[in-house]
N, C-alpha and C positions, 0 to 999 in steps of 0.2 A: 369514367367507368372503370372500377378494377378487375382484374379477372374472377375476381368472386363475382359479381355482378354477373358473369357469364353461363355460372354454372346450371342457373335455373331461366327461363325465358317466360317472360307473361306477354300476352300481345297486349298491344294495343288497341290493337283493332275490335272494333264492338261488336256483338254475337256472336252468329255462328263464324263468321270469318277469325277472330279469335280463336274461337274451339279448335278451327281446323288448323290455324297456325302452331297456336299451341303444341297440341298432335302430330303437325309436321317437326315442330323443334324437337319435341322428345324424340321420338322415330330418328331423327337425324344425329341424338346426341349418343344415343344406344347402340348405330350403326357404326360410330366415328371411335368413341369408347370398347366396341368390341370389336372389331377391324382392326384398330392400335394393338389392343392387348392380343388379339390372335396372330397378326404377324409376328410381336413378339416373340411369343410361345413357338410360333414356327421356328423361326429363326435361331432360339436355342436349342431346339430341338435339331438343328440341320447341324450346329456347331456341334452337339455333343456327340450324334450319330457317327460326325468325320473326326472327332479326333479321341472319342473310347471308344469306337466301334469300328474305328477305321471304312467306314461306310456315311455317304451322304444321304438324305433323303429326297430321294427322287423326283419328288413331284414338289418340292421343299420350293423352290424356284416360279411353277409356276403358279401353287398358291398365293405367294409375295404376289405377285403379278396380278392377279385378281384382284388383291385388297390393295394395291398401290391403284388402282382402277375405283375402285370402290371407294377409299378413303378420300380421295382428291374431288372427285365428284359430288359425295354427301357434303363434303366440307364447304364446297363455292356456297350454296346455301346457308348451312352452318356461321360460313364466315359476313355475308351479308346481310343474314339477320343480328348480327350483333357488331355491325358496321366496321369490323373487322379488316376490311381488304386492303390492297397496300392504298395510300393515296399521296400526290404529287400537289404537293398543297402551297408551294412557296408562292404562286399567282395568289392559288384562291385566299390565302389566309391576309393577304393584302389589302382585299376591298370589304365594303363594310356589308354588317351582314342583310340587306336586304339584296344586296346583288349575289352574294355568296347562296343565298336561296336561290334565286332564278339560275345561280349556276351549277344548283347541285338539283334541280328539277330536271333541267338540262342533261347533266350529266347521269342521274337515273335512268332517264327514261333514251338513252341513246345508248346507257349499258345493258336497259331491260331487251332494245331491240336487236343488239347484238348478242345478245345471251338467245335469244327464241332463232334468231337466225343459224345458230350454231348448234341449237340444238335441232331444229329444220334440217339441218346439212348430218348431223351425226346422224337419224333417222335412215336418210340415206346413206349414209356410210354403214349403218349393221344391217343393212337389208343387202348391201354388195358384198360384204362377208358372209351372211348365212348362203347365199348365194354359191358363193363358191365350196360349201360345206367341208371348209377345213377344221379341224378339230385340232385338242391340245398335246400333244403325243403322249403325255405320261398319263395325265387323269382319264383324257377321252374324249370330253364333252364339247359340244361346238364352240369355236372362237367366239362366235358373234354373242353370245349369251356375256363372258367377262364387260363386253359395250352397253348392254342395257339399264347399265347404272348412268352411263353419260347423259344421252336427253334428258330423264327425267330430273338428274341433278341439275342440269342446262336450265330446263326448265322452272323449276324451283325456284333458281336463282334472280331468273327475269323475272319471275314472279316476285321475288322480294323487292327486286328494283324497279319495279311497275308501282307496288303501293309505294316504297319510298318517296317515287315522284310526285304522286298523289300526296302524299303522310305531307310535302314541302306543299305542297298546291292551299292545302287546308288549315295549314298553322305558320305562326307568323314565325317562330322559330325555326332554326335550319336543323334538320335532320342526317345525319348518315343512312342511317334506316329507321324505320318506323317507332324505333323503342330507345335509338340514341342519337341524344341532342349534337350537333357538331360542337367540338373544343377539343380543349388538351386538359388532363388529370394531371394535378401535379407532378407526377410524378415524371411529366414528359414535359419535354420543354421544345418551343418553337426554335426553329433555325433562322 
């Protein structure tokens, strides 16, 4: 798959589970796309402030901060729907591929339960920030608000690697996720 491949997402998945995947990719690609270009624009904006204005932007810092929050979390999803994530593959590219399926069902559905666990655990972690009702000192607004992007991105993510495991369960081919077949593109080469 080349990164063109990447830019547009169709599911797989039949009806409405589709629709809504779909929906979720765009949503995720718009968030990742303007997040990127709004730090940016932050960030130049902080340089020119400090060095024609001799003045930083203030709150320059904790904006980044938000969308370094925001960018990382849309992205887990992002990245697993398009089988993206890093992988340690020198075992698995060894055995042939109907055990390489059982291994990567395996490995879904033990990442899907570590993704829900952690997003289970983050839940509680923004409910012991709101708690303490610490806020950001420049903008204002509660701490626990910049966190509300992690479960649901946590979330997401187990969710892409719940159907993956499934996507391997139902077809005889090995999946990464749901829309990409396991191998290497030319242009990559095995070690």
């Amino acid at each position: 798959m080349s990164d063109d491949d990447t830019s547009h997402h169709d599911s797989s998945l039949p009806g409405f589970l589709g629709t809504i995947d779909n929906g979720i990719a765009r949503i995720e690609a718009i968030i990742l796309a303007l997040g990127v270009l709004l730090m940016a624009v932050n960030t130049v904006a902080n340089v020119v402030g400090r060095f024609i204005f001799g003045e930083s932007l203030h709150f320059s810092e904790e904006v980044n901060r938000i969308l370094i929050v925001l960018i990382t979390f849309a992205g887990l999803g992002y990245a697993a729907r398009h089988g993206r994530h890093i992988r340690m593959s020198a075992l698995y590219d060894v055995f042939p591929a109907q055990v390489r399926r059982v291994m990567m069902i395996l490995i879904s559905f033990v990442t899907a339960i570590v993704m829900f666990f952690l997003c289970w655990y983050s839940v509680s972690y923004i409910h012991s920030v709101y708690e303490t009702g610490r806020v950001l000192p420049t903008l204002g607004f509660p701490i626990y608000i910049i966190y509300l992007w992690v479960p649901v991105g946590l979330a997401i993510t187990g969710i892409q690697y719940t159907m993956t495991g499934i996507k391997n369960i139902v077809s005889r081919d090995v999946y990464l996720s749901t829309s990409v077949l396991d191998g290497y593109d030319e242009k990559e080469t095995e070690v």
